[in-house]
LOLOTOR-37915 format. One record per atom (N, C-alpha, C): residue number from 1; atom name; x, y, z negated. Coordinates in nm, 2 decimals. Atoms other than C-alpha are relative to their C-alpha. Layout:
! residues N
     n   atom       xx       yy       zz
   NUM     CA        X        Y        Z
...
END
This chain:
! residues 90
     n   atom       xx       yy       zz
     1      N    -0.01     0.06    -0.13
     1     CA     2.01    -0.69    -1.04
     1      C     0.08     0.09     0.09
     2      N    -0.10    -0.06    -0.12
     2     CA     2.26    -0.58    -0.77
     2      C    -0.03    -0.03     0.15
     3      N     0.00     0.02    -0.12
     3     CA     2.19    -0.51    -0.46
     3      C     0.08     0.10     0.12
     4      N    -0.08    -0.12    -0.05
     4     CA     2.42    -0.39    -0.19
     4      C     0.11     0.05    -0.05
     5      N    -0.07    -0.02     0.12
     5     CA     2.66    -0.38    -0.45
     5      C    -0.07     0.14    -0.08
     6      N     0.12    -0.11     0.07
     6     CA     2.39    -0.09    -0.63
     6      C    -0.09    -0.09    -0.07
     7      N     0.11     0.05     0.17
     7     CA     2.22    -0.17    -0.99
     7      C    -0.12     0.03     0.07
     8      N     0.08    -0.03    -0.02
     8     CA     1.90    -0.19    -0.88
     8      C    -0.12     0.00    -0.13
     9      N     0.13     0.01     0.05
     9     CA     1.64    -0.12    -1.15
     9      C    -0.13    -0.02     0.03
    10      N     0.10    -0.04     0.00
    10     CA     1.34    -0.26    -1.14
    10      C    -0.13     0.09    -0.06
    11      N     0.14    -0.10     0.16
    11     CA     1.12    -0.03    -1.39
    11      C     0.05     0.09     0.11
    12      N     0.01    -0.14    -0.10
    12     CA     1.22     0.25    -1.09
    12      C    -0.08    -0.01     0.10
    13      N     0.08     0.05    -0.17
    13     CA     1.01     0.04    -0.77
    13      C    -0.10     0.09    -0.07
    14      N     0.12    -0.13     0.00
    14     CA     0.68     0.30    -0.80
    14      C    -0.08    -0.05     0.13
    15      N     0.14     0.06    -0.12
    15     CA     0.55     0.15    -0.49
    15      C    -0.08    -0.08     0.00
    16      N     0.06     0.12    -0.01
    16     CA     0.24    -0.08    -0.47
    16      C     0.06    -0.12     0.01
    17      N    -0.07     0.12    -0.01
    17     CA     0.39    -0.46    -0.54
    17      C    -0.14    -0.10     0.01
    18      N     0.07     0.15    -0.02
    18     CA     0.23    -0.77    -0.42
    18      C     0.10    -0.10     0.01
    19      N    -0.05     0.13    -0.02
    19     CA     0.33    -1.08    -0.55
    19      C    -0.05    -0.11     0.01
    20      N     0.06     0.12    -0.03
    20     CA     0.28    -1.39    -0.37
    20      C     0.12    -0.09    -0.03
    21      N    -0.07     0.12     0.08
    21     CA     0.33    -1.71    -0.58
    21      C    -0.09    -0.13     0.06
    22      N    -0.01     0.14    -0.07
    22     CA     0.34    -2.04    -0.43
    22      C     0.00    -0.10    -0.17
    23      N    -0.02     0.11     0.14
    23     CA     0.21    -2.28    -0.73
    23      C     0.06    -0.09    -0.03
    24      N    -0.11     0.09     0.01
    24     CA     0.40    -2.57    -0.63
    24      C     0.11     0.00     0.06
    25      N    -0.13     0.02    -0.06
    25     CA     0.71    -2.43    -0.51
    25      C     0.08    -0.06    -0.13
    26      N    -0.13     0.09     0.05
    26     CA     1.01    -2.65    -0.62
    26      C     0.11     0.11     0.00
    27      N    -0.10    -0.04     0.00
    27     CA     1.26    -2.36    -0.53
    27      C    -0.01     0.15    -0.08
    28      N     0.04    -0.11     0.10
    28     CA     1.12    -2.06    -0.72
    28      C    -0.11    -0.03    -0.07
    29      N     0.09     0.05     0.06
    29     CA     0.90    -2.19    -0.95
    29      C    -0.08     0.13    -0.07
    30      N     0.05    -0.10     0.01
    30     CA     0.61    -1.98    -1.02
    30      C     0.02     0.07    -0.14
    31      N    -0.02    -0.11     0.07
    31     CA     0.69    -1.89    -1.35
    31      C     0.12     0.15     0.01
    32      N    -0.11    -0.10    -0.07
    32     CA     1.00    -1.68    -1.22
    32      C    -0.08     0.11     0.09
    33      N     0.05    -0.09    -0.04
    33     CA     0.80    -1.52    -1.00
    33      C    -0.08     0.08    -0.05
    34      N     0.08    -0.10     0.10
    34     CA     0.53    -1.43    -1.23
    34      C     0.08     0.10    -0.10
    35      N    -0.07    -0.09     0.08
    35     CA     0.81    -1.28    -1.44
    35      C     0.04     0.10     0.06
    36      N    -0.04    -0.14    -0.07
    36     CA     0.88    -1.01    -1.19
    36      C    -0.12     0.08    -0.06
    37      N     0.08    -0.12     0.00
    37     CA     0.54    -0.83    -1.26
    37      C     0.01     0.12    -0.13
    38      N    -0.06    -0.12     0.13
    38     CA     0.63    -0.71    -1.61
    38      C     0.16     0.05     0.04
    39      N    -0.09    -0.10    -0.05
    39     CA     0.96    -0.57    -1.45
    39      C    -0.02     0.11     0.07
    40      N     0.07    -0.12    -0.08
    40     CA     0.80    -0.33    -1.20
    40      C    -0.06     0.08    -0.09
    41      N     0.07    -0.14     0.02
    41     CA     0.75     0.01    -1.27
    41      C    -0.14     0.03     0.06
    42      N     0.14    -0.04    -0.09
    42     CA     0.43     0.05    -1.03
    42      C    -0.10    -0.05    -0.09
    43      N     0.12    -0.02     0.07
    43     CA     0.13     0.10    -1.19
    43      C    -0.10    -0.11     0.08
    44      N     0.06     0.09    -0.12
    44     CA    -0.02    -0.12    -0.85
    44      C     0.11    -0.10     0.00
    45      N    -0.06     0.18    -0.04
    45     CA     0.09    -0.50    -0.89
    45      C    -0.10    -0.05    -0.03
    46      N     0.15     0.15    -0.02
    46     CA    -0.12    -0.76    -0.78
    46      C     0.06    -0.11     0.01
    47      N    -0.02     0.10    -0.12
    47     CA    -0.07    -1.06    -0.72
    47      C    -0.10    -0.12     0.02
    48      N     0.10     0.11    -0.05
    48     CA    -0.22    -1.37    -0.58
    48      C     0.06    -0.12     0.03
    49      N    -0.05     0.14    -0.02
    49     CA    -0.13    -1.74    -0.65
    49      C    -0.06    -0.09     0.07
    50      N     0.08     0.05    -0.08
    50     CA    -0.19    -1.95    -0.39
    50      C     0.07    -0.17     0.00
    51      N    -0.03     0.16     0.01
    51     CA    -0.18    -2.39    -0.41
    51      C     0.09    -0.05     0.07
    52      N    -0.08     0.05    -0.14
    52     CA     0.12    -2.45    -0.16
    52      C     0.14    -0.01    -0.09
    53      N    -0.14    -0.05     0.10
    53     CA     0.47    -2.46    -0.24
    53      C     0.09     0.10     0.11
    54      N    -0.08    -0.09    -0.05
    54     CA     0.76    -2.28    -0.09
    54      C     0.00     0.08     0.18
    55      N     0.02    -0.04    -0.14
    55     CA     0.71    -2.29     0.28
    55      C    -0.14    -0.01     0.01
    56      N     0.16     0.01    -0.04
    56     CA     0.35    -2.33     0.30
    56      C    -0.06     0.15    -0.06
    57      N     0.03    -0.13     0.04
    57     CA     0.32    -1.99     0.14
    57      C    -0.01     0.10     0.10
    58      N    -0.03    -0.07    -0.12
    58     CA     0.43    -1.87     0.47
    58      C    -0.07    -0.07     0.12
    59      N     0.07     0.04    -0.15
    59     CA     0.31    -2.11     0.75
    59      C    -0.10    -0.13    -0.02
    60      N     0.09     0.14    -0.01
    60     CA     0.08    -2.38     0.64
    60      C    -0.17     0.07     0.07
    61      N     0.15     0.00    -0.08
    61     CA    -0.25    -2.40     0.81
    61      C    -0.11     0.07    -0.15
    62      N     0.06    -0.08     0.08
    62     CA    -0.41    -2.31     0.48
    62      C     0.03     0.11    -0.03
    63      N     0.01    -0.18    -0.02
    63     CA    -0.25    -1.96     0.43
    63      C    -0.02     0.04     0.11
    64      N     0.06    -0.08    -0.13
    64     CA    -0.29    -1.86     0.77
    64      C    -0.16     0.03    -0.02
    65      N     0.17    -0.03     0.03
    65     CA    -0.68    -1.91     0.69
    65      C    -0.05     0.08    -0.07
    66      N    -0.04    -0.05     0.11
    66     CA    -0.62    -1.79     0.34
    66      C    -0.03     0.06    -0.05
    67      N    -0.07    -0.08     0.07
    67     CA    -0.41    -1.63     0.24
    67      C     0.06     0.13     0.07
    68      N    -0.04    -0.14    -0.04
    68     CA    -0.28    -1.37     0.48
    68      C    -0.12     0.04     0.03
    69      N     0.09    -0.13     0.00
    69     CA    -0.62    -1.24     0.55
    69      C    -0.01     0.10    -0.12
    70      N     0.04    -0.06     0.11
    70     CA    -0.62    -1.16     0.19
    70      C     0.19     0.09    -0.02
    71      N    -0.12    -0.08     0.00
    71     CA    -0.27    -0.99     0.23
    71      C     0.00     0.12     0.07
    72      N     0.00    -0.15    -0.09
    72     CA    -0.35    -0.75     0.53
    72      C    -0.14     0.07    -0.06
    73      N     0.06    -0.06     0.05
    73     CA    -0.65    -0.67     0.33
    73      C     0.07     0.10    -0.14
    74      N    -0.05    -0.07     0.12
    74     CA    -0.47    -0.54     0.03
    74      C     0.12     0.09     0.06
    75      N    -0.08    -0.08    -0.14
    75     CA    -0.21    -0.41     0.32
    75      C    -0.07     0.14     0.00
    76      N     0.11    -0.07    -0.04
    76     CA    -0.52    -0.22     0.45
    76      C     0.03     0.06    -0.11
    77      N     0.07    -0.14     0.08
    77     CA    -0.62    -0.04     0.13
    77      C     0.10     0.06    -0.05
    78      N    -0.12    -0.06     0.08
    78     CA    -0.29     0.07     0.06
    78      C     0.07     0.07     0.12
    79      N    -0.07    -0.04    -0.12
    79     CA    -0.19     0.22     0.42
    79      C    -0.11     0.11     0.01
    80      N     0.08    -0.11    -0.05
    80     CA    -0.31     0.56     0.56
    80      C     0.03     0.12    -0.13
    81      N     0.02    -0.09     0.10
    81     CA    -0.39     0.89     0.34
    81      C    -0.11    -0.08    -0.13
    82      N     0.07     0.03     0.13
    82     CA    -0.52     0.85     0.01
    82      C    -0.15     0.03     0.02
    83      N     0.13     0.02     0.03
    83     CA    -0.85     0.92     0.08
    83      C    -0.06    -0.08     0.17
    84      N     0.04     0.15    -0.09
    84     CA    -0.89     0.67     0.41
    84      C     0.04    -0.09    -0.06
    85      N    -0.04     0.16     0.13
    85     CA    -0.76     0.41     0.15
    85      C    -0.14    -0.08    -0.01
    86      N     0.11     0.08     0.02
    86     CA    -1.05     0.13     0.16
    86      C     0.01    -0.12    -0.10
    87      N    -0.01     0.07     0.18
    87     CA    -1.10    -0.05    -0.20
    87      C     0.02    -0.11     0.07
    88      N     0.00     0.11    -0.08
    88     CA    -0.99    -0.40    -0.13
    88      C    -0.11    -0.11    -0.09
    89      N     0.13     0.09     0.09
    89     CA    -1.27    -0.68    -0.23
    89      C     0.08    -0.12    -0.05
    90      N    -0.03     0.10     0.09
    90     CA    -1.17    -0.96    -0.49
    90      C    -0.08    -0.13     0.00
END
């Protein structure tokens, strides 16, 4: 992958990844996105599939209820020093 004109490897990201998959998007269909998690290097990949498709991932009345609570939670336990880090619940 190129980005920037720069190879980007993914087996180099090391940072916590969350991927949010939209079950019935039509424009990236979730198996594409689920195929990013075996590309990342990070030891921390989550993710969480959620019933919408492409834009509802982002503004439908059901993720706002959701789905981004469950995003700034996993946010949350990943921000701060390592030992204010708070486990996130499943």
């Amino acid at each position: 992958m190129t980005v920037g004109g720069r190879k980007v490897l993914l087996k180099n990201i090391k940072a916590p990844v969350l991927n949010l998959v939209a079950t019935k998007d039509h424009l990236v269909p979730p198996a594409s996105s689920l195929a990013l998690n075996s590309k990342i290097g990070s030891a921390d990949v989550a993710t969480i599939e959620f019933p919408v498709g492409h834009v509802g991932l982002s503004v439908s009345s059901s993720a706002i209820a959701k789905l981004w609570p469950r995003v700034i939670e996993w946010l949350k336990s990943r921000s701060g020093s390592p030992r204010t880090r708070k486990k996130i619940s499943k």
